[in-house]
Structures are given as C-alpha cells and as structure tokens.
C-alpha positions as CSV (number, residue, x, y, z in Angstrom):
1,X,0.0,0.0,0.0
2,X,1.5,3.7,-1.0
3,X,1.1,5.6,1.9
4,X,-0.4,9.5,1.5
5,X,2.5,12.0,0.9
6,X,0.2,15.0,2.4
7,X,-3.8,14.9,3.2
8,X,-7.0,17.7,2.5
9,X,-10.4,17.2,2.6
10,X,-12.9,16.7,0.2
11,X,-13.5,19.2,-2.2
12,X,-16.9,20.1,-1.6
13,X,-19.1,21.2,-4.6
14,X,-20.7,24.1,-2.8
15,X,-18.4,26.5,-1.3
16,X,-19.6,29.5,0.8
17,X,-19.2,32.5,-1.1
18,X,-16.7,34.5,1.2
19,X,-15.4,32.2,3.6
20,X,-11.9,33.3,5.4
21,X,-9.4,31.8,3.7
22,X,-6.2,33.0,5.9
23,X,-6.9,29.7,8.4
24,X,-6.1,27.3,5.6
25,X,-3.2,29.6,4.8
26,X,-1.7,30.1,8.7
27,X,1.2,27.7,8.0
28,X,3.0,29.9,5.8
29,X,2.9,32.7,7.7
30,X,6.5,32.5,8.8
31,X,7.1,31.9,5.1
32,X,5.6,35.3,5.1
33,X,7.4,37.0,7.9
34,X,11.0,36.2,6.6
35,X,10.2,37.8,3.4
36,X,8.7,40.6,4.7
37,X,12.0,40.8,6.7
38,X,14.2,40.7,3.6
39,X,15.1,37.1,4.0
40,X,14.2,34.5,1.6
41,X,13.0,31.5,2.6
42,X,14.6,28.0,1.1
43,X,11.1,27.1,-0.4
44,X,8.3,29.4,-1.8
45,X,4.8,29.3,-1.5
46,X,3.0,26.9,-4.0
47,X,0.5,28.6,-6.3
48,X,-2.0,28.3,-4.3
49,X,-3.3,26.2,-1.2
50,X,-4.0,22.5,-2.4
51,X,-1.4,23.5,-5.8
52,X,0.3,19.9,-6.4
53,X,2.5,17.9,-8.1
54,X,5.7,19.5,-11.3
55,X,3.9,22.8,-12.1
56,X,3.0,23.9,-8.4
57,X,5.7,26.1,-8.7
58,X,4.0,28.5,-10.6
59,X,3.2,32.5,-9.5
60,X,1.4,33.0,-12.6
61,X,0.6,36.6,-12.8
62,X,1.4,37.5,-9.1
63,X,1.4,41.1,-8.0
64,X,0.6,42.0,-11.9
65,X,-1.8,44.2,-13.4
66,X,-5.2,42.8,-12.8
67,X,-7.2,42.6,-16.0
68,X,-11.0,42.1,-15.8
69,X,-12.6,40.0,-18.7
70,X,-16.0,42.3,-19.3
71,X,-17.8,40.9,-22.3
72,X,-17.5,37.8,-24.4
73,X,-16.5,38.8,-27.3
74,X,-13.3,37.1,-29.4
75,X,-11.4,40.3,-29.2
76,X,-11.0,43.8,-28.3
77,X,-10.8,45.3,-25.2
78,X,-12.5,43.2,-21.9
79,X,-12.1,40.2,-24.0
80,X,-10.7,37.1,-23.0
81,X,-8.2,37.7,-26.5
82,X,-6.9,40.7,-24.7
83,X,-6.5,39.6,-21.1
84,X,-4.0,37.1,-22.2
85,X,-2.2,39.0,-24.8
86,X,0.2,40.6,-22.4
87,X,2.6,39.3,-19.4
88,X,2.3,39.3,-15.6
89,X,-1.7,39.6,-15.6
90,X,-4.4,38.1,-12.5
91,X,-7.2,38.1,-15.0
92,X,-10.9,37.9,-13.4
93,X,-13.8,37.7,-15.0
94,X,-16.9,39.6,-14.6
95,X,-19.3,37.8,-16.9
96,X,-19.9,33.9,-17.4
97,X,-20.9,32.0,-20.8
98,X,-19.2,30.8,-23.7
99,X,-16.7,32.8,-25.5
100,X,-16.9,32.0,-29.1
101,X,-13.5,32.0,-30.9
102,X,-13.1,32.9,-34.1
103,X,-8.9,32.2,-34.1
104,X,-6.5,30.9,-31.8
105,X,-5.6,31.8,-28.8
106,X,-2.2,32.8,-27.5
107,X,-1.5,32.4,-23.5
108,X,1.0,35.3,-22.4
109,X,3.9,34.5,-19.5
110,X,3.1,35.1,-16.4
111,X,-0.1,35.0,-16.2
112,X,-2.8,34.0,-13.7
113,X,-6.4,32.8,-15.6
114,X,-8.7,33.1,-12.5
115,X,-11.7,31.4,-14.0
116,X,-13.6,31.0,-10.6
117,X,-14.2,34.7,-10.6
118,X,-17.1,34.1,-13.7
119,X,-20.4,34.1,-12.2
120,X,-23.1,31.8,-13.2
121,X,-21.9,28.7,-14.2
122,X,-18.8,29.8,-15.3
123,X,-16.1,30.8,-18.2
124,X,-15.3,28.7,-21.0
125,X,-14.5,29.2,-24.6
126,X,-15.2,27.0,-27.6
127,X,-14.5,26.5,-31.4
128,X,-10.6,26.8,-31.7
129,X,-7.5,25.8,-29.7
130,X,-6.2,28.2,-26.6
131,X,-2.5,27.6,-26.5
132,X,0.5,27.8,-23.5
133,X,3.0,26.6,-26.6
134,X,6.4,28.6,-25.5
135,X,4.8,30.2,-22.4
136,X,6.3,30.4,-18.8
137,X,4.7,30.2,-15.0
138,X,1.3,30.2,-16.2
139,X,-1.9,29.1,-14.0
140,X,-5.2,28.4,-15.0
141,X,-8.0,27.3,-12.7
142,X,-12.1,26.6,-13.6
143,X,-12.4,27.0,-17.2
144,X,-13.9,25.3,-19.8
145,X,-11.7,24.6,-23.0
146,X,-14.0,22.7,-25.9
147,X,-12.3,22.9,-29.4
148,X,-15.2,20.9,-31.1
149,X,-15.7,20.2,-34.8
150,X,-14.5,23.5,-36.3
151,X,-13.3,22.9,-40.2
152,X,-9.7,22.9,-40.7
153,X,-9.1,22.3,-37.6
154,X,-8.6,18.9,-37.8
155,X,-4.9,18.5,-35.8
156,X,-5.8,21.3,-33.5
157,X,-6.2,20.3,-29.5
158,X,-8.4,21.7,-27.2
159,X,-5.2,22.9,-25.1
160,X,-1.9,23.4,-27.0
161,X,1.2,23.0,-24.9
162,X,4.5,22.8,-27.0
163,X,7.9,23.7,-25.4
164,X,6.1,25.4,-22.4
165,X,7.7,25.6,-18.6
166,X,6.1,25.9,-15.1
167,X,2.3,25.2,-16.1
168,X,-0.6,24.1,-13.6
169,X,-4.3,23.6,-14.9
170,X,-6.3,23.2,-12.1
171,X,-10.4,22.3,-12.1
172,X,-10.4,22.7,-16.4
173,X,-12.8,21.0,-18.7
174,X,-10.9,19.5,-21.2
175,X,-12.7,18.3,-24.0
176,X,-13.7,17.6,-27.8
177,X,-10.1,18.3,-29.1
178,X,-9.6,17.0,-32.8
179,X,-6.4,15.5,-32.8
180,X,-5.9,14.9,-29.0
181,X,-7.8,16.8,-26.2
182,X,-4.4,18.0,-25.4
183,X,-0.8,18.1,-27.0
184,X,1.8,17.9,-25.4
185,X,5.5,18.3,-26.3
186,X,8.9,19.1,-25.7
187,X,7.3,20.9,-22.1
188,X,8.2,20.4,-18.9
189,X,7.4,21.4,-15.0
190,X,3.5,20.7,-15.8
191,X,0.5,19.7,-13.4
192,X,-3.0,18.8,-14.2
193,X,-4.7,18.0,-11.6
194,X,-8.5,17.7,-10.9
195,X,-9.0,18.3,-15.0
196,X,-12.2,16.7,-16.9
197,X,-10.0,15.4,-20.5
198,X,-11.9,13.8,-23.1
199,X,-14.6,13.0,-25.0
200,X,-11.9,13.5,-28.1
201,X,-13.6,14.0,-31.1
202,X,-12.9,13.0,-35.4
203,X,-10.5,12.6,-36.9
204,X,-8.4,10.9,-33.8
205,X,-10.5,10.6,-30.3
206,X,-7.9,11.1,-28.2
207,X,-7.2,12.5,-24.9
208,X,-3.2,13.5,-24.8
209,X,0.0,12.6,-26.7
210,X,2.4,13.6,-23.6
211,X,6.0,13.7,-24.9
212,X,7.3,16.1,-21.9
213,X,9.3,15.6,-19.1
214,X,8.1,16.0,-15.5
215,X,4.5,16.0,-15.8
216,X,1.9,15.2,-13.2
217,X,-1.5,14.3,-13.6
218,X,-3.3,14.0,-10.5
219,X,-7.0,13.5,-9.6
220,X,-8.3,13.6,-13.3
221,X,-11.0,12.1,-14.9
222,X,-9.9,10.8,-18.4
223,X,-13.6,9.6,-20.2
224,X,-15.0,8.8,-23.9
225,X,-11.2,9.2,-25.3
226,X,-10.5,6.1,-28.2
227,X,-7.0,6.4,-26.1
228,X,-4.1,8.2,-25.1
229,X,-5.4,8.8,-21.9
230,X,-2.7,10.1,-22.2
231,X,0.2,8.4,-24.2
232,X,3.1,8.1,-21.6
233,X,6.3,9.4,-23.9
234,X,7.8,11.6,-21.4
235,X,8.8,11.5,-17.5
236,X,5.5,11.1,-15.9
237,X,3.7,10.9,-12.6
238,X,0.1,9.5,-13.0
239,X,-1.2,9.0,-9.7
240,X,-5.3,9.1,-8.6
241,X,-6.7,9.2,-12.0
242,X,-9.8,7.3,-13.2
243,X,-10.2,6.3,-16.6
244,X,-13.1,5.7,-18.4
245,X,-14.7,3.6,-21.5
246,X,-11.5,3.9,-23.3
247,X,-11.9,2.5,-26.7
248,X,-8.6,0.4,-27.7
249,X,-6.4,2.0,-25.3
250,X,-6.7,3.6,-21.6
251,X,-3.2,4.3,-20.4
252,X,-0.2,3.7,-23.4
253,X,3.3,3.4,-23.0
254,X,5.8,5.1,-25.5
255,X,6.5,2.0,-27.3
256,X,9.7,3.8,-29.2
257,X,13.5,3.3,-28.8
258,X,13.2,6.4,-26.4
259,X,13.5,6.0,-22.6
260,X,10.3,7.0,-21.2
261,X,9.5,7.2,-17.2
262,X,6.0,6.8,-16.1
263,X,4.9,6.2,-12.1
264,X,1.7,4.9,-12.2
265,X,0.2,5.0,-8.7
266,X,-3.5,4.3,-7.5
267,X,-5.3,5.3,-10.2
268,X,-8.9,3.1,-11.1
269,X,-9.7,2.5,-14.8
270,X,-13.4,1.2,-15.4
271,X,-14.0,-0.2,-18.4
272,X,-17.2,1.1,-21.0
273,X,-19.6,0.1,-23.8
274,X,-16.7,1.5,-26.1
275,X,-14.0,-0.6,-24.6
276,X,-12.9,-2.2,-27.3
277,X,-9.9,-3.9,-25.4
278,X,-10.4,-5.2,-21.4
279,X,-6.1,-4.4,-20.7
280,X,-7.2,-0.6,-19.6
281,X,-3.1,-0.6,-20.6
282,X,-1.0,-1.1,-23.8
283,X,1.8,-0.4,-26.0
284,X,4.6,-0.7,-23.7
285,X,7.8,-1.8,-25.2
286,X,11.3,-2.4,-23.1
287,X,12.4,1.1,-23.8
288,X,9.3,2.3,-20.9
289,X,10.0,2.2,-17.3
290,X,7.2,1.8,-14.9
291,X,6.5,1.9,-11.6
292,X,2.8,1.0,-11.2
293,X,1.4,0.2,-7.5
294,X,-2.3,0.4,-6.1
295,X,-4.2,0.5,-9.5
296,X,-7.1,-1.2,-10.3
297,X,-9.4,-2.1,-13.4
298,X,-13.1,-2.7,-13.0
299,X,-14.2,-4.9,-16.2
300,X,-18.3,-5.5,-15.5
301,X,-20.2,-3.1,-16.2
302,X,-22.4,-1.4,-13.2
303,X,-22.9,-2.6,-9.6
304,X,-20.0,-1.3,-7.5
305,X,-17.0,-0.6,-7.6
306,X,-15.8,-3.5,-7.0
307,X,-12.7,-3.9,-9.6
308,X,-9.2,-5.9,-9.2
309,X,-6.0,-4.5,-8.6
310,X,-4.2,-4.3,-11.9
311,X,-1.0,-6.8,-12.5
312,X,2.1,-6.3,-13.9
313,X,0.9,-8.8,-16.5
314,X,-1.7,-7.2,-18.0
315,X,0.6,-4.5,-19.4
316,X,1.8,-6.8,-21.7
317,X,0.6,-7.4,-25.0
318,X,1.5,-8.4,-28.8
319,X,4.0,-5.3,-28.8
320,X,6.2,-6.3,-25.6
321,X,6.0,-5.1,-22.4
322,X,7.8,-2.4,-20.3
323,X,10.7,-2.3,-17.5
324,X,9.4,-2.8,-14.3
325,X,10.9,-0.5,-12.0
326,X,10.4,-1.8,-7.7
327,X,9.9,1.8,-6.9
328,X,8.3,5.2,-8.0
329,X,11.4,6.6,-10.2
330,X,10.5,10.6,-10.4
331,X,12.5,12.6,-8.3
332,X,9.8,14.7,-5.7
333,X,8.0,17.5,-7.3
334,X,8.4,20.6,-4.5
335,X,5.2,20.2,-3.6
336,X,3.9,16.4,-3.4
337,X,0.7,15.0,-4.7
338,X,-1.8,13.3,-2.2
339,X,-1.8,9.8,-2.8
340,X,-5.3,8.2,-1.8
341,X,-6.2,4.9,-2.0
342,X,-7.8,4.4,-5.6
343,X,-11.4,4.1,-4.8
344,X,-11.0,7.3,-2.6
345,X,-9.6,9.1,-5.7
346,X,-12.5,7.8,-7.7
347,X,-14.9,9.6,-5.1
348,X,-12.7,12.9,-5.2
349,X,-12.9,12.7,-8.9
350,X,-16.7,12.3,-9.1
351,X,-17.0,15.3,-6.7
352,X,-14.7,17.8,-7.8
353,X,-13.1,17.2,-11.4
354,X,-13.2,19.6,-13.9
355,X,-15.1,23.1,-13.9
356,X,-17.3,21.6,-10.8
357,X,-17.9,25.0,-8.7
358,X,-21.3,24.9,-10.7
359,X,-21.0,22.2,-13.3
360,X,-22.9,22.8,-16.9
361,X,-24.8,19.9,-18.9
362,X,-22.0,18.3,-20.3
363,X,-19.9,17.7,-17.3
364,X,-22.7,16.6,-15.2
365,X,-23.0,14.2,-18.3
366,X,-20.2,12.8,-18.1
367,X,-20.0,12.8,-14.5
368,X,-23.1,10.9,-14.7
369,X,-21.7,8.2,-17.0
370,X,-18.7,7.3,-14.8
371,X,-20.5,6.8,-12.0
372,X,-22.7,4.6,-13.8
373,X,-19.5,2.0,-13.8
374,X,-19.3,0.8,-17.3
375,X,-23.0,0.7,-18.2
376,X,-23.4,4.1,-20.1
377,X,-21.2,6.1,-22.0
378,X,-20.1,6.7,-26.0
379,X,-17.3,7.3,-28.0
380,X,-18.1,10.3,-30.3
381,X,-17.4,12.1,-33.4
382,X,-19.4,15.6,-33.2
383,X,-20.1,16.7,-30.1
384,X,-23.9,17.2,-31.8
385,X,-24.1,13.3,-31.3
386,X,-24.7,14.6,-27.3
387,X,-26.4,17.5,-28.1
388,X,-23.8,20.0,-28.8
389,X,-22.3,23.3,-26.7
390,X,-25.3,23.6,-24.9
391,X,-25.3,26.9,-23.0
392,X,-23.0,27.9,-19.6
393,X,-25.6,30.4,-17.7
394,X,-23.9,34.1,-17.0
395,X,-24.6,36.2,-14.1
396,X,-24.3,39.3,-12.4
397,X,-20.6,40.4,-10.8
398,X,-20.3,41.9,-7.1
399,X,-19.6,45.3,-7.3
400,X,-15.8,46.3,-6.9
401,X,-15.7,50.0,-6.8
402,X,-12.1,50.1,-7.2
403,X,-11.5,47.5,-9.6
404,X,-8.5,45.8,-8.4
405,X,-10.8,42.5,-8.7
406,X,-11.9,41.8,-5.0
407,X,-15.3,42.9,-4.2
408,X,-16.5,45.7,-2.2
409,X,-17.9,43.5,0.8
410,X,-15.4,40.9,0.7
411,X,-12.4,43.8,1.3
412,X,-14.9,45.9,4.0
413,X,-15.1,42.7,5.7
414,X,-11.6,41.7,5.5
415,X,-10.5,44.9,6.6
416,X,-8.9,46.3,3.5
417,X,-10.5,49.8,1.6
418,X,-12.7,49.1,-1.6
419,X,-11.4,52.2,-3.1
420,X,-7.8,51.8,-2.7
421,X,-6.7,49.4,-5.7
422,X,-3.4,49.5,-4.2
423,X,-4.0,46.7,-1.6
424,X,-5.0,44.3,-3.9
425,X,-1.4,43.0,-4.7
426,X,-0.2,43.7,-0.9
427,X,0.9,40.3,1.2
428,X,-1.1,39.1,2.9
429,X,0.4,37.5,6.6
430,X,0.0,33.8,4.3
431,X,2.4,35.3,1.9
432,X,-0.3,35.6,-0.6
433,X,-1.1,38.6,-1.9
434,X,-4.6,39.8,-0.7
435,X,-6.3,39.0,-4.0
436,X,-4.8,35.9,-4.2
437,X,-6.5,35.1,-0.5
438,X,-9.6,36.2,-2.2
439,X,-9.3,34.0,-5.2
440,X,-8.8,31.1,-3.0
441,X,-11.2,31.9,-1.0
442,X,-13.9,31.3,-3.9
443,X,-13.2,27.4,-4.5
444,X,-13.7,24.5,-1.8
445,X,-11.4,24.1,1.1
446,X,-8.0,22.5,0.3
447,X,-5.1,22.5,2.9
448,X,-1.8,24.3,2.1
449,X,0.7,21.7,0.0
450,X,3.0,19.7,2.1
451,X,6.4,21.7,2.9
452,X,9.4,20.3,1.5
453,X,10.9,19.6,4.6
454,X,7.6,17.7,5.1
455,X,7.7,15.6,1.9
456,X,7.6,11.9,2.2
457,X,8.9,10.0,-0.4
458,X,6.7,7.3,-2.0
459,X,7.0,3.9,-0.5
460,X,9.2,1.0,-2.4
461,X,6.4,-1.4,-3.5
462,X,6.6,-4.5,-1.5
C-alpha cells in the first residue's frame, strides 16, 4: 500500500461564497514574515493552497496588473483575446458563458487565468484551440476549453502545450479536441490536476499525446477518449486518476526506442460500452520504465466498484511489455501530490473534477456516465451526437468599486479599503497577496501543500 504524501479534505461542490481563507493559509505565515523581513525562505509558496505535483511552482501573474474580462467577445478590449495577450496579468472575470473563438488563442507569461471569478456557471470558450505553446509560470483554474468540430481544424487540440515551462491547470474542462484533447511536447514542470479530458472527437478521439518531461497528472478524470489517456512518452507521474470507456487503449506506454518514465500510482480504470480492449493498458515496449502500484481495473459493467487491482501482467501485450521498476522513479515535485487509495480518488474525482464550482450539462453528463460504472457512456465524433455546446448560464458580478478584482464586501469585511486598488497586490500574513486570498477563498477548502521539509517520499512497492 503507498502511503499518503500529504492529506485535504474533500473538495466540496458548494463552497460558501466569502469564507476566510487565511486559516487554511496560517502555515505559511512564517514563510511570510522572513520575506517581509528581507530574507528569503529555502522554499516558496505553491500557487496556491491545495497547488500539487511538477507545475505547483508557478506564481502565474502575481502582484501583476489585474485585468478584468468584461464581455464575451473574441477580441477587443475586456475580451478574453486581450487579457491574455500581455505578461504578468491576474485576470478575473466579470461575466460567465461561452466565449466564441473565431482564431486561436495565444497564453502570455506570467499570467494568472482566474476562472472561478465568472459568475453563473462559469467561463469557457469554444471552437478553436487556446494555446501555453512557448509560455512560462502560467496558472489556469475553472475553465472550460471545448475545441469541437471547427473545419480545418482537424490537428488542432483543445489545449496546445508545446515547449512550455512551469504550467498548472487546475479544475479545467478539457474536451472535444480533434487530434488529442491536449498536446503535449517538448514541455516540462506541468500539473493537471483535478481536470475533466476527453470525450476526443474525429479525426483521432484522443485525450493526450504527452511527450514532456516532468508532468503530473493528479486526480483527473480521463472519459469517452478512443485512447491516449494520455500516451506516456515523457517523464510522468500518474497518480489518482480514473479512466473511463477507453476504446482500444486507456493508459499507453511510448513503445519507441526512447526511454520514457512513467509512475503509475492508484489510479482506477473502469472499463465502458466502447472498450474495445479489457487491458485498460497497452503499448509498452522495453524502452518504458514503470512503476505501477495500487491500480485497479473494473471490467463489469455497473454494480460497484468493485474492480481488481491491476497486474504487472496485464501490461503486456502483442508489442512487448515495459521495464518494471520496484519503486516510484521521479525525483519529488516541491510540492507532493496526495496519494489516496484508488477508490478514494474515484470519489474525489466524481465530486470535484473539472469546472465543478457549478457544473454545466456536459460535465454533469459525463459525470453521470462514470459513476454509472461501465453501463453508459459513447465514444463520439461531433459533439452534436450529445447535443452539442449547450449553454453555460452568465450572471451578475459583485460590485468592486475600485477594480482591483476583490469585491466591495469581501475587502470591508476583511478589513482592506474598496477604493484603494493598491491593496489588492499587498501580502497578505499567508504570503499571498490579498487578491490571491480572495481568489482562493472562492473554490472549496484545500489545505496548504506539504512543505518540502515535510515531503515523504513514495513507499518501495513490496
């Protein structure tokens, strides 16, 4: 059994709207103090509280200008387009919907993509790829990337990341990408953790081609993808993820002459009417070195969740089989992942993954058809084949007279001046600036990442 490297509880789906978020922060407050003092401490803060795994790292847009999103138009100014033109940006959004793309979209360094600001349901944008390709220390947390089945677009991804650095996508919907719901290449220092990918769409169905080094993927849901959930060609941890109805592949190897790394740690794959194959893994040659402890694979559709822990044996098939490694390979991230047990992570998954603060009709879907444990669920060419975009509801912002993107009653009751901008991008005593507390004060309740003088290293498997 892998024990946990650092514990939270539960995300839960319903947040109160201004909670205080400085008690989940109080153990970097001497973090805080020594900088404040002019001495720097031997570790930074993570991202934010809960921030996991290679990309945790990040300070996106920290103490930048803050950019609101005002309208949902494809460009000009308040649009998405321009928020993420320039570096060092928090952007916040003051409406919720669908942004319709009529291009690409280019992430800027630096940047901070607060997507639980929208109210409503939410933020997302549809029709064309959003890209991180070449960009550095970028965050991105609660938005909805759909690519769908826009002409000419037929090797586009939902989420382009090519030769990035320092990347975390947090809570992001992830889906209908043409070629691969996300590609991924020559990158490295990446987390996605508690992401909704899949549902690929023609010509490919796939969820990720991964040929980066130090990548984490924790807590996601991987559903509806023909495979490639993802394709393991880099230096990868893969630890709590479920994966659902694959068609003829769930979680491939490399299978090149190319040393590839992959821990795969407690994850639960439940096979689905699609599932062409019943190995939820495949296409492992020599060359791909794996760890793999605490997974299992449910193969009967419905009942419970009731599956068998996966064997070194079943990732073998007519192409070879990889190098077994007797313990997890990666060197630590800064900030470890959690390691439940796998049917824990299934639960966390089912509660939390993807843009879940207010989840739209396609995520509760597919939420809906991986709980269902193998009895419903389709592989899919147009997203029309499930009744298309559908709508993401808007809603009315909270005033913020001062527009430095924390509301009026949130700063009188945290005892900061909602007409003085200026103290927006002050530290707080966490270390976080005070809009940063805000921001995390907006999503469910996750303690602080574990210290690295905390970190425990992942067990040897026995």
């Amino acid at each position: 059994m892998i024990p946990p490297i650092a514990r939270h509880p539960s995300h839960s789906m319903n947040p109160p709207l201004f909670k205080s978020a400085r008690s989940s922060l109080a153990r970097w407050s001497g973090l805080a103090a020594l900088a404040l003092l002019g001495v720097t401490p031997a570790f930074a803060l993570p991202a934010f509280p809960g921030a996991e795994g290679f990309g945790a790292a990040a300070t996106g847009g920290r103490g930048g200008e803050i950019y609101h999103v005002t309208n949902l138009d494809d460009s000009g100014k308040g649009s998405f387009r321009d928020a993420v033109s320039k570096p060092h940006r928090m952007v916040v959004f003051d409406v919720g919907g669908y942004i319709d793309l009529k291009s690409a979209v280019q992430i800027a360094d630096d940047i901070t993509i607060a997507g639980q600001t929208a109210p409503g349901q939410g933020i997302g944008v549809k029709n064309y790829e959003v890209s991180v390709s070449k960009g550095k220390n970028i965050i991105v947390r609660y938005m909805r990337f759909r690519l769908g089945l826009t002409p000419k677009e037929e090797k586009k991804y939902s989420i382009g990341c090519a030769n990035a650095d320092t990347i975390l996508f947090d809570h992001c919907s992830i889906e209908w990408g043409r070629w691969d719901c996300i590609g991924m290449e020559s990158s490295k220092n990446l987390t996605y953790q508690y992401c909704i990918i899949g549902e690929g769409i023609d010509p490919q169905r796939f969820g990720c081609i991964c040929e980066s080094d130090n990548v984490t993927f924790s807590h996601d849901l991987w559903i509806n993808d023909e495979s490639r959930n993802p394709k393991a060609k880099g230096t990868i941890q893969y630890i709590n993820n479920v994966v659902y109805n694959w068609g003829v592949g769930g979680l491939v190897g490399g299978h090149s002459q190319a040393d590839h790394t992959l821990d795969a740690i407690n994850n639960y794959f439940i096979k689905g009417p699609s599932s062409v194959k019943s190995s939820p893994v495949s296409e492992y040659w020599p060359s791909d070195k794996v760890y793999q402890a605490g997974n299992y694979v449910k193969l009967t559709p419905g009942g419970t969740l009731d599956g068998r822990l996966l064997k070194d044996g079943d990732f073998t098939d007519s192409g070879g089989s990889p190098t077994f490694l007797q313990k997890a390979s990666l060197a630590a991230p800064t900030y470890p992942v959690t390691v439940d047990a796998a049917e824990a992570a299934f639960a966390k998954v089912i509660a939390s993954a993807g843009c879940s603060i207010q989840r739209d009709a396609i995520d509760q879907r597919l939420i809906k058809e991986a709980q269902s444990l193998g009895a419903n669920g389709k592989l899919i060419k147009d997203p029309a084949e499930v009744g298309g975009f559908g709508n993401i509801t808007g809603g009315t912002a909270l005033p913020d007279s001062d527009k430095d993107g924390i509301p009026d009653a949130w700063e009188t009751a945290h005892g900061l001046n909602p007409n003085d901008p200026s103290d927006a991008n002050k530290l707080d005593p966490s270390g976080y600036t005070n809009l940063e507390v805000y921001l995390n004060s907006l999503v469910p309740a996750a303690a602080s990442a574990t210290p690295p003088a905390a970190a425990t290293a992942v067990a040897s498997k026995k």
